[in-house]
C-alpha positions as CSV (number, residue, x, y, z in Angstrom):
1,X,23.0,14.2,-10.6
2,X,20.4,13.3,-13.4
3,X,17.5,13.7,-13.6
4,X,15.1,11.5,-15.2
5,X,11.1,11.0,-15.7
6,X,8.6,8.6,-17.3
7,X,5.4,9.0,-18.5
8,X,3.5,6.3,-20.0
9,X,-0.1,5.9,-21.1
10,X,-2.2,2.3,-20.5
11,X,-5.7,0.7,-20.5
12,X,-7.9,-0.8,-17.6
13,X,-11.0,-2.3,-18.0
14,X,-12.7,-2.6,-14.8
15,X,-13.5,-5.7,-12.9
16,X,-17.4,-5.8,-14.1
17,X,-16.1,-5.2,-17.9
18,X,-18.3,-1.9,-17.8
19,X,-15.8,0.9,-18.4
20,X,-12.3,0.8,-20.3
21,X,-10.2,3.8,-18.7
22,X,-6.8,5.0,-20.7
23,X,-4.8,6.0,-17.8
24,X,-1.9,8.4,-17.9
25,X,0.6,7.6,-15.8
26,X,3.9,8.9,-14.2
27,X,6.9,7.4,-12.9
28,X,8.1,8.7,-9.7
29,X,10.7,8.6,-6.4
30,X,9.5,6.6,-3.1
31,X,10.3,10.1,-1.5
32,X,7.7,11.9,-4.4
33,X,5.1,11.9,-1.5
34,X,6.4,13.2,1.7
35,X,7.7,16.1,-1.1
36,X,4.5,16.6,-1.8
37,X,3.0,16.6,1.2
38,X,0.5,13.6,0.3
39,X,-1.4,11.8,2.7
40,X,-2.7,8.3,2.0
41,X,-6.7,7.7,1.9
42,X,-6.8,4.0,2.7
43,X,-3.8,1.6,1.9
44,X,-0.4,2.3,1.7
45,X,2.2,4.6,-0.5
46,X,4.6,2.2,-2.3
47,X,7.8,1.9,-1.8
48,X,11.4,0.7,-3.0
49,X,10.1,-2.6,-1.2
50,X,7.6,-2.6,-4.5
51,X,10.2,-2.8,-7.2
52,X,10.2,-6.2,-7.8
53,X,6.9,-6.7,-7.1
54,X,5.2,-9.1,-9.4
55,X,2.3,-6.3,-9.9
56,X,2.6,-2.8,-10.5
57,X,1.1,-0.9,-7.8
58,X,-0.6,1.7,-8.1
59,X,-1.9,4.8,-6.7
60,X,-5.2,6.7,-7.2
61,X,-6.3,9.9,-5.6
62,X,-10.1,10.5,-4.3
63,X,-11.6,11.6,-7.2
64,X,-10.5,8.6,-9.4
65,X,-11.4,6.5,-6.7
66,X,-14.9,8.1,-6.1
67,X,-16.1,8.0,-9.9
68,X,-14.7,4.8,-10.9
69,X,-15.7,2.8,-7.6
70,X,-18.5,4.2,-6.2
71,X,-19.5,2.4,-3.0
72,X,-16.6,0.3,-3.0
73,X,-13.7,-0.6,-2.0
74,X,-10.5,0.7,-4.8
75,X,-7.9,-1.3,-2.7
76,X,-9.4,-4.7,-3.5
């Protein structure tokens, strides 16, 4: 089999145009989740369903989701 992972590195400003964020981010399996044993906040996981999605999407855990959105809703 191979084995293969990406990394990449981007920047978000948010909504309000208060904070820009680098982001490091990591390329992963549909399956990466129930692996880990990863339960889903609010939303959804993504899935192979995403891959031609016209967006990226994205997940964030708590803590992200806490500092960077206080009060609101990260999902949109």
């Amino acid at each position: 089999g191979t084995y293969e992972r990406s990394r990449w590195t981007g920047e978000y400003t948010l909504p309000d145009g208060s904070h820009e964020l680098t982001i490091d981010g990591m390329g992963i399996s549909d399956d990466y989740f129930a692996t880990m044993d990863m339960r889903v906040a609010q939303g959804r996981f993504f899935s192979s369903m995403d891959d031609n999605a016209d967006a990226a999407p994205v997940v964030i855990n708590r803590r992200l989701a806490d500092k960077w959105f206080p009060g609101k809703n990260p999902v949109g």
